[in-house]
N, C-alpha and C positions, 0 to 999 in steps of 0.2 A: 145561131142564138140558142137552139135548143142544145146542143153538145155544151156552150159553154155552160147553162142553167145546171146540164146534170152533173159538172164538174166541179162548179161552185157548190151544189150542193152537198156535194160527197166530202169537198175539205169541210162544209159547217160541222157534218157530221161528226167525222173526224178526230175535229177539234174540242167537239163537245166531248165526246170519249175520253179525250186525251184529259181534258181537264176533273170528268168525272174520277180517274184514278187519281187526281190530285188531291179532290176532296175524300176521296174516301183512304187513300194512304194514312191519313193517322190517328185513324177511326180501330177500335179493337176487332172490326168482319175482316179487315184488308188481313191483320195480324196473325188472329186466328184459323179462315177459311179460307182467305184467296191464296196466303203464302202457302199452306200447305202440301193443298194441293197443285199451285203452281208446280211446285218443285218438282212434285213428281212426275209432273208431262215434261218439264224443259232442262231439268238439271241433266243433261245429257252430257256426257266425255266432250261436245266441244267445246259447247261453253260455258259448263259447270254453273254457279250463281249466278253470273251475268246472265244469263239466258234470260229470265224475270224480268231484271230491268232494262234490258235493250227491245223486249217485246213491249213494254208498258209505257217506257218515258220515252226511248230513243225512236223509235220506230215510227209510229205516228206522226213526230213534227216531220222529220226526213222525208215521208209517207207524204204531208203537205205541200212540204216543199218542192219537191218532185214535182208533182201534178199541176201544183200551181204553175210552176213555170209554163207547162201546156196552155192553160187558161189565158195566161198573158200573154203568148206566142196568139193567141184565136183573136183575144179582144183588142191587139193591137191591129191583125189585120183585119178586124171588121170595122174600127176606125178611119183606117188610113183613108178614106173617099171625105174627114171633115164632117159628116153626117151629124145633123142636129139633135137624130132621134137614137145615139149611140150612148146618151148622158141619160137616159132614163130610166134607165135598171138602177142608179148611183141616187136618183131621186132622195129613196128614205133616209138615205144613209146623208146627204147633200140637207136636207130639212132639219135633223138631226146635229149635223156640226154646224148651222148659221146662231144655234141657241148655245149661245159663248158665256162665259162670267168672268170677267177681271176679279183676277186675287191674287194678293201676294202672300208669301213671295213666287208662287205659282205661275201668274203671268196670266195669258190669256187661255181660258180653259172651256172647250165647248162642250157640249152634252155629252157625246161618246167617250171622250176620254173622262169625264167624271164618272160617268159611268162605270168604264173600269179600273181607275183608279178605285173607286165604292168596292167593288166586287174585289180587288185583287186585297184591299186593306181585310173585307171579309174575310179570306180565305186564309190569309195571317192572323187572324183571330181564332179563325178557326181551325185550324192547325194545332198554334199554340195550346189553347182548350183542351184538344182530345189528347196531345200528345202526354199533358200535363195530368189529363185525366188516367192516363194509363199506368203512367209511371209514377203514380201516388197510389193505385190501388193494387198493391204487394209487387208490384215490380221496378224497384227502388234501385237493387243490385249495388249493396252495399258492402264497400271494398273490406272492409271488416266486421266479425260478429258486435264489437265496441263502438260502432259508430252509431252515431246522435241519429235520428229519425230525420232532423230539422235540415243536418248538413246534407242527408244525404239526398234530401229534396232540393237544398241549394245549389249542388251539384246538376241536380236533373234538368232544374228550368235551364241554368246556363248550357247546359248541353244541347237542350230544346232550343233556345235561343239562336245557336248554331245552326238546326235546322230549318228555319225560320230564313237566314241567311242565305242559305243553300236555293230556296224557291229564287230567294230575289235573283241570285246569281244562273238561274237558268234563262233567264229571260235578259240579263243583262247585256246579251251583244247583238241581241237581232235589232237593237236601232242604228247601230255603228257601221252595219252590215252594207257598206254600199250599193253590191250587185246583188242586194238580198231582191226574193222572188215573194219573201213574208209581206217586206213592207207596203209594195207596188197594190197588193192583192187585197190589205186595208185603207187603201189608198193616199198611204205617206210617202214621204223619202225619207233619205237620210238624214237632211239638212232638217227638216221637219223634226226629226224623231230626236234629235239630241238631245231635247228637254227630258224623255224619257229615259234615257242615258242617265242622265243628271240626276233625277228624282230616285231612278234604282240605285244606284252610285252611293248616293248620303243616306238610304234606306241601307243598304245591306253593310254599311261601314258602321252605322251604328248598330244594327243588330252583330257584326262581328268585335266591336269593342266589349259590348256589352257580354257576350259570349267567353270571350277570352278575359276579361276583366273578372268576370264569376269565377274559372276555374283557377288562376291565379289566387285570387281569395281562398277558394276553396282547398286550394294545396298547402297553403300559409297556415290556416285553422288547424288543418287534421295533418299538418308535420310529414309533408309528402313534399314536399317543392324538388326532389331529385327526381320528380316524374316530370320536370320540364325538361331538363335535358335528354329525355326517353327517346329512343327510336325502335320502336317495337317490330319485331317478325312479326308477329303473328295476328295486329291490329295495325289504326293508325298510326301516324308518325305527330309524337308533340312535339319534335324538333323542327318539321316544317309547317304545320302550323305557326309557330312563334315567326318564324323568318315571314311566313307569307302575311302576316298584320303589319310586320315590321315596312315591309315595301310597301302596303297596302297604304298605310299610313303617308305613307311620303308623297305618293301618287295622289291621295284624296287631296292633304293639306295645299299644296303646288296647284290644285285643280279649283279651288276656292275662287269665287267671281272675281273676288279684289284683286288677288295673287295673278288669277289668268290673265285680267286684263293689263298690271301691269307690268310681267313677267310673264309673257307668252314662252320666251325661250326657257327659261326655267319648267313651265307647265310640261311644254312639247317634249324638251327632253326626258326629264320627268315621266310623263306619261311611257316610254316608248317601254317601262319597266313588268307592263305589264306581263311578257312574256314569263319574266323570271316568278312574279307573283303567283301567274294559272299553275306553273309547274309545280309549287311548293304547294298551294292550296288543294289541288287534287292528289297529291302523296298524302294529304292531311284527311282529307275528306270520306275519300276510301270507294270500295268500286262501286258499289250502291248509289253516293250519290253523283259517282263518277257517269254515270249510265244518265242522268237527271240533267247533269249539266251537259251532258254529251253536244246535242244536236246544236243549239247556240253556238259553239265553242268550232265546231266541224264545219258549219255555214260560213262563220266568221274567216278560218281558216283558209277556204277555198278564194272569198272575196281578198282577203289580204293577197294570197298569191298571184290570184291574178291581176289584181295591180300591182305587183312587183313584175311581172312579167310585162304587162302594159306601161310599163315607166320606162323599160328597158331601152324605148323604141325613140330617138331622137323625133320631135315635130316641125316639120316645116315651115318655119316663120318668115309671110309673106311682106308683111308693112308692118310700121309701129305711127300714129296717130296720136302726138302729142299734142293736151291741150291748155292754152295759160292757167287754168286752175288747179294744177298739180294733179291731172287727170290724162290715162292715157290708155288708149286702145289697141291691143294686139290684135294683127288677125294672120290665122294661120290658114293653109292649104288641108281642107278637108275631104275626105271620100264622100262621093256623090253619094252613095249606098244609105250615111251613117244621118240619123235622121233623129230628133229631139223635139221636145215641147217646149214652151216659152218659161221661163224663170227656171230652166236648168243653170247649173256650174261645171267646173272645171277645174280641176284640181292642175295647180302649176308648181313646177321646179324647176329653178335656175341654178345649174351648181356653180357659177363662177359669181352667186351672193350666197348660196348657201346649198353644202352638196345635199342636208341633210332635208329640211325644213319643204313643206309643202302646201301651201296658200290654196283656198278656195274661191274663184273670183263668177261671178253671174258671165253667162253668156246672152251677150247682145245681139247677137244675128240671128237668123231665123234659116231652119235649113232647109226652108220648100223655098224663099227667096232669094237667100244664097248658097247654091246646092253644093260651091268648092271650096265654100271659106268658110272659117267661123273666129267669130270674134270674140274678147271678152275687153270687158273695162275693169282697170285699175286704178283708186286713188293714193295717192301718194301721200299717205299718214303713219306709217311705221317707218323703222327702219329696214325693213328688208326692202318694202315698193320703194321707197328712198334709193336704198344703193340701185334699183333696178335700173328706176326712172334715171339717176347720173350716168348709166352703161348706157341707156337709149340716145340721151342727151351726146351725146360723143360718137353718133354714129356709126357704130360700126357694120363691117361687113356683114357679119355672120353673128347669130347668136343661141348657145346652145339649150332649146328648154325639151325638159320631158313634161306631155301631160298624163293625167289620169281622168277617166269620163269619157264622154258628157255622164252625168247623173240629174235627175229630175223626176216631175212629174208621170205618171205615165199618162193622165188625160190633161187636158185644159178647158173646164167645163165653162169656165166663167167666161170665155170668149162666144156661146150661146148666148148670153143675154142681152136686152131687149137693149139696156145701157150699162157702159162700163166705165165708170171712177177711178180713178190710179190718182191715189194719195202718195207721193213720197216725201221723203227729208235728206237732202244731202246725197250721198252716193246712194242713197233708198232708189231713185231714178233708174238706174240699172237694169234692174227687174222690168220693167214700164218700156223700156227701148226696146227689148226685146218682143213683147208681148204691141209695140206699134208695129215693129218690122212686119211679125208674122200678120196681125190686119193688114199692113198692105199688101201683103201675097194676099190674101183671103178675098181682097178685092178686085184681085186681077182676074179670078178663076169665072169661068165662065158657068157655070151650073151655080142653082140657087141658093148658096150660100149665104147664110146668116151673116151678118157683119155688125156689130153693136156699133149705136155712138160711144163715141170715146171721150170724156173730159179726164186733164191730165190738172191734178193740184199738185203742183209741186215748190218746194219752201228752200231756196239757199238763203245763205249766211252774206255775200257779197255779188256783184254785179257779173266782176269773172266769171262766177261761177252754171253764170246762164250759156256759155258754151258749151256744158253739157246738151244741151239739148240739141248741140249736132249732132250728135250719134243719135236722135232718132232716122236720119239717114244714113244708110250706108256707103263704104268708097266704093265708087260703082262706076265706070263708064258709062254706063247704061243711065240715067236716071229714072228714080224711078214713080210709078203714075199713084197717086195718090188723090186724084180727081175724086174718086166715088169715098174715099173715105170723111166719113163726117166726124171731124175731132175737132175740141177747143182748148186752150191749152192756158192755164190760171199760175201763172209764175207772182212768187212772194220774196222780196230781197230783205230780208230782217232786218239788216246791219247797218242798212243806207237810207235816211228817207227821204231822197228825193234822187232824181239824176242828176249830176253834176255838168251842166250842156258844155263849161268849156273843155270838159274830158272825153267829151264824145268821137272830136274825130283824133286823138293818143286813144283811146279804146277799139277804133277801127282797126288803126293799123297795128294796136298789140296783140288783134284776133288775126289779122291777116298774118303778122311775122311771126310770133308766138305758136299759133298753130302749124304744127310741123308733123312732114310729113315721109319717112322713113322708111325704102323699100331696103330689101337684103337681099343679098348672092343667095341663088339658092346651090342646095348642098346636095350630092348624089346620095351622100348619106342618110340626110334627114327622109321623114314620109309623111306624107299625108296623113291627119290623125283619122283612125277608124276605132268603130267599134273593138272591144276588145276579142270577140267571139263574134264577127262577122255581122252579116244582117240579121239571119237567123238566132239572136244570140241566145234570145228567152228559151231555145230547145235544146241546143248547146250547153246552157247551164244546166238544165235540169239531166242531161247526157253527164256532166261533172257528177251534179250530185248523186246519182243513181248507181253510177260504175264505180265512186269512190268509196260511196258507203257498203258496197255490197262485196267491194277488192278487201275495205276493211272486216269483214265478218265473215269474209273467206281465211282471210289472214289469220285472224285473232280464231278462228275454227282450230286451225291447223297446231297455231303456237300451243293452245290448251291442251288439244287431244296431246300432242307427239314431245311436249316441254312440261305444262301443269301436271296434267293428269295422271301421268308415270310416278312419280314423286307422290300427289296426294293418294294415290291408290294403293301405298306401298303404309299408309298411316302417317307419313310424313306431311310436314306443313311446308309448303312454296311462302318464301318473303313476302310479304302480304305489299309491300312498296315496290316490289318486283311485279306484281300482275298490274300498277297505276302505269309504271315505264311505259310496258309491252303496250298496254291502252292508246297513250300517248306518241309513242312509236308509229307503231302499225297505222293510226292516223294520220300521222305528217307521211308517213312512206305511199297511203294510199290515195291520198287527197295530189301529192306530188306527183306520183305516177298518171291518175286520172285524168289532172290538170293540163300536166305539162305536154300530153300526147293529144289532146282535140286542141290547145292552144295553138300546140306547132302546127298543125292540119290546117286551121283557119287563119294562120298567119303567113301561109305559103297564099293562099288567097288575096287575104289582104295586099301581100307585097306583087301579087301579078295585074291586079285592079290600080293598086297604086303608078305603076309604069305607065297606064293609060293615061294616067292625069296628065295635061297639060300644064306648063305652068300659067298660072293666075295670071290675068291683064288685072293691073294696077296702075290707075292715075298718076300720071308722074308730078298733078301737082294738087294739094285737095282743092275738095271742092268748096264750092262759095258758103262762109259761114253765115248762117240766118241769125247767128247773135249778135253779128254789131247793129245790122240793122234793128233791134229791139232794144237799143238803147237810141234811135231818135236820129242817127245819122241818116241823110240823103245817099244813095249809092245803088247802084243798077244792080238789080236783082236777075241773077245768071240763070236760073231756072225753076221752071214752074212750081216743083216742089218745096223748093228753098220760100219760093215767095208764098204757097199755102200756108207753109210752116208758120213765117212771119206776119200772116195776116189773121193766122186763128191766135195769136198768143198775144194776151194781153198782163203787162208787169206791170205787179204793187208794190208801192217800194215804202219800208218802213212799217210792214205790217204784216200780223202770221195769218194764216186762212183759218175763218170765220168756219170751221168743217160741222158743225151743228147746222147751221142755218144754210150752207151750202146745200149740205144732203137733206136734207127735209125740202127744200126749194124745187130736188127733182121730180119730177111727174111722172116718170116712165114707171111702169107697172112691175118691171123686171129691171133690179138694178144691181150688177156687180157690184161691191166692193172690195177692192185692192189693195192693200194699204203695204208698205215697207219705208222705215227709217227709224228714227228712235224711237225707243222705250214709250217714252209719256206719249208720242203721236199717234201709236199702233194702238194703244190703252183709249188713248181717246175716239179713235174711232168705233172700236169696239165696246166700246158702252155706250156710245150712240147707236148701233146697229143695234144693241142686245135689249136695247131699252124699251123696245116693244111701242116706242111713238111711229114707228114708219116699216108697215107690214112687207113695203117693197124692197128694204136693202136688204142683200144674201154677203156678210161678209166672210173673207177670203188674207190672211196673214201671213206675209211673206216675211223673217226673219232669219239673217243668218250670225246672227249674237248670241255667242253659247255660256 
């Protein structure tokens, strides 16, 4: 504990630096005093200007990241014993995000992130202000002795505008960052941070409209417009600028709620343009604030590759778990090693529906109770899960998917408390299978583990639909003991008000034929899906980040001294969009090199670990479904747990859950709340939690709706 304390405290520090040079950048000390004399310690033959800002902006987050990984490699093993008293450092921070506030179009927002949202809107204020302030008071740099005072302020703010832009864009890829080491260490994921994404997204796309809209004007007035098509030696480039709004544009508009959701494939595609955008946008930007956006950009990089690399790897697909509701369960052959918290994903791809396209689907199994398999559920509401689910339906032998993950959590704190609520809606459920499996491991272990009551509200649309709730069991040979776990289980049929008795035993036997049950040839090919860096992998990254970034500034050393510095030292000017290349270069060469040689180290692991595996016993027929019995039929109940199941679950039919008086109703001192499914249900819980009538609920928002 105490190495982690001194660790964590050395990133606050850190971070607080880092951010003091951001407030003070467009202040007249940083301009006057700090540049100065910078220069004259770091403008060194290697790395002439850059030297500044790879010490001031790039250096520190890298510096974070780095270290953090350490941190996470300690706190994950001071977790693994389950330990109740391992959530207690996370307390202030845990007190702090249950004080939530629904707004739109924001959504659900709790203290911390207003918080920084507050402070970050500051610092764009604050920026703007000095920056505006500086550049009004005689440092105008007016392209002619003839021009207007007025334009050439017009000119400034839009220029300032741009840099305004620039902030948002450094921060804009550490939410997307999958195997990021940032996020785990403020305690998000991915899936979580996408709202973040989004808000910086429409934040920096209007401060660059607005940027480029000014200068445009501003070329128009003073009869310059042949400086759009400019590619300057010796400054920026306005010819990629223009290109990178151009794409910029396309990508925002496609990205829009209505358009994404209904024109995913146009979004995704869409989306993949980013690559072409970074490159123009940093020839435009220039190296200064190429050094600003660096670190985001270098993280992002290494996360992307190495899921290119981990996709590369076919997965072993053991059963597929079809069920009448247009819902279906994959479960593949997993390495014992490779180990997850509850409400993690899994990113899937099937290239014979689509080579390109890549689905995030919840994983259902729990991997201290199933240590060789893992499972995810899919509902079949689009067209891709559609063509999936017809290849499943047809049987076949073999079928080829790559995954990418697990990604999740790195703790699960809400499984400490005293009671645990799991609110869903429709495929919201998902999340909740998961987080029952892992209780019933928790309840098998012998040392005194916390184990909360469990109440599950859960809300479908039709009566099918209550065979979701066999995947709160697994396909198991084994079954499994569920004795000591105390759950009750509040199912709501909306659609139906009443049961229909003479459809009861057509209901049995469309759970009994309907649910199907589909093993596959396994393939010498395919593998067990592992980590993608091994068990160890939080050191392994931070081994990426450390050798990539330091291969890079060895690199970019060597290019200045023996390529730049010859040239400028002779009075001559180097292409000012030739030193962005090299930037960008020497980073993909270094991050590729880095990557791809601990990759290959730990992949010869994984593949000798992998040979151990046996293959998976799977039921050759499923097991007994506990949903027709919840509609009223008479039929022998095959095992004890199926019959727990059916005897804690009580269906309303023709009515939604009463979630106000439910949760006020509980007593328990310490009460989780859960909540995943729609919009208005997430909303609703969360303003009953935040409403300050029931000091006991700590709620907890599971959404994967971007």
């Amino acid at each position: 504990m105490g190495s982690r304390a001194v660790l964590y405290t050395f990133m606050v520090l850190v971070f607080v630096g880092w951010l003091f040079i951001w407030v003070m950048l467009p202040t007249p000390t940083y301009r006057n005093s700090w540049t100065p004399q910078l220069k004259i310690k770091l403008n060194s033959t290697y790395f002439r200007e850059q030297g500044i800002n790879l010490l001031l902006f790039t250096f520190p987050i890298m510096l974070i990241a780095a270290v953090s990984c350490v941190y996470l490699h300690l706190y994950n093993k001071s977790t693994s014993d389950h330990s109740s008293t391992t959530n207690k450092g996370r307390e202030y921070f845990g007190s702090l995000k249950r004080k939530v506030v629904v707004m739109e179009p924001l959504g659900i927002v709790n203290a911390v992130e207003l918080s920084f949202a507050v402070m970050f809107i500051v610092l764009l204020i604050w920026s703007l202000a000095n920056y505006i302030y500086i550049s009004f008071n005689g440092n105008l740099h007016m392209h002619s002795p003839t021009e207007k005072v007025w334009k050439a302020k017009f000119r400034s703010v839009s220029l300032r505008l741009g840099y305004l832009g620039n902030i948002c864009y450094a921060f804009l890829f550490f939410p997307v960052t999958r195997l990021s080491s940032i996020l785990p260490l403020m305690g998000l994921t991915s899936e979580s941070s996408i709202k973040y994404h989004i808000w910086l997204g429409h934040l920096s796309m209007a401060l660059a409209l607005l940027h480029s809209a000014g200068f445009v004007i501003y070329y128009a007035m003073s009869n310059q417009m042949i400086e759009m098509i400019e590619w300057s030696r010796t400054y920026v480039s306005n010819v990629a600028g223009e290109i990178a709004i151009l794409v910029a544009i396309a990508i925002w508009v496609t990205s829009l709620y209505k358009i994404r959701r209904k024109m995913f494939d146009l979004f995704f595609y869409t989306h993949q343009l980013y690559t072409l955008y970074m490159f123009f946008y940093l020839l435009h930007v220039g190296v200064a604030y190429t050094c600003m956006v660096f670190p985001g950009i270098f993280l992002f990089l290494i996360d992307r590759y190495l899921r290119f690399l981990q996709s590369k790897r076919s997965a072993r697909l053991i059963s597929s778990r079809l069920l009448p509701c247009s819902t279906f369960e994959l479960t593949f052959s997993k390495n014992p090693v490779l180990t997850y918290n509850p409400t993690s994903i899994l990113f899937v791809n099937v290239p014979s529906v689509s080579k390109l396209q890549w689905h995030p689907f919840t994983i259902v199994s729990s991997s201290n109770l199933e240590t060789d398999k893992l499972s995810v559920v899919i509902k079949s509401v689009g067209s891709w899960s559609q063509k999936l689910e017809k290849q499943l339906s047809s049987s076949p032998d073999r079928l080829q998917i790559s995954t990418e993950g697990p990604y999740g959590p790195s703790s699960s704190h809400f499984l400490s408390r005293e009671c645990l609520v799991m609110v869903s809606g429709g495929s919201g459920i998902a999340p909740m299978i998961s987080i029952f499996r892992e209780l019933i491991y928790r309840c098998t272990l012998q040392t005194n583990t916390k184990v909360p009551k469990v109440i599950l509200i859960t809300s479908f649309k039709n009566t099918s639909d209550l065979t979701m709730l066999d995947l709160l069991l697994p396909i198991s040979t084994t079954p499994s003991d569920i004795s000591n776990l105390d759950f009750q289980i509040e199912a709501y049929i909306s659609r139906e008000n009443e049961p229909q008795q003479h459809h009861h035993n057509n209901l049995e036997l469309a759970s009994k034929s309907k649910q199907q049950l589909i093993v596959f040839k396994q393939n010498p090919k395919d593998s067990p899906i592992s980590a993608a860096l091994g068990k160890s992998s939080w050191l392994w990254l931070g081994a990426i980040i450390t050798s990539s970034f330091f291969m890079f500034l060895l690199l970019l050393g060597l290019v200045t001294r023996y390529s730049i510095y010859p040239i400028e030292r002779d009075g001559k000017l180097y292409h000012y969009s030739a030193k962005i290349i090299w930037d960008m270069f020497l980073a993909c060469a270094s991050i590729f090199i880095g990557t791809s040689v601990i990759f290959m180290w730990q992949k010869r692991e994984n593949e000798s670990e992998g040979r151990q595996i046996q293959n998976v016993e799977i039921p050759t027929n499923p097991t007994n479904s506990p949903a027709a019995n919840l509609c009223g039929t008479e039929r022998e109940l095959e095992s004890l747990p199926h019959q727990s199941i059916v005897q804690a679950t009580k269906v309303h039919y023709g009515a939604r859950p009463d979630l106000k008086r439910i949760l006020f109703d509980i007593k328990a001192s310490d009460v989780g709340v859960v909540v995943c499914g729609p919009k208005s249900m997430r909303h609703e819980v969360a303003k009953i939690c935040a409403s300050g009538l029931a000091k006991n609920l700590h709620f907890e928002s599971i959404s994967f709706n971007w």
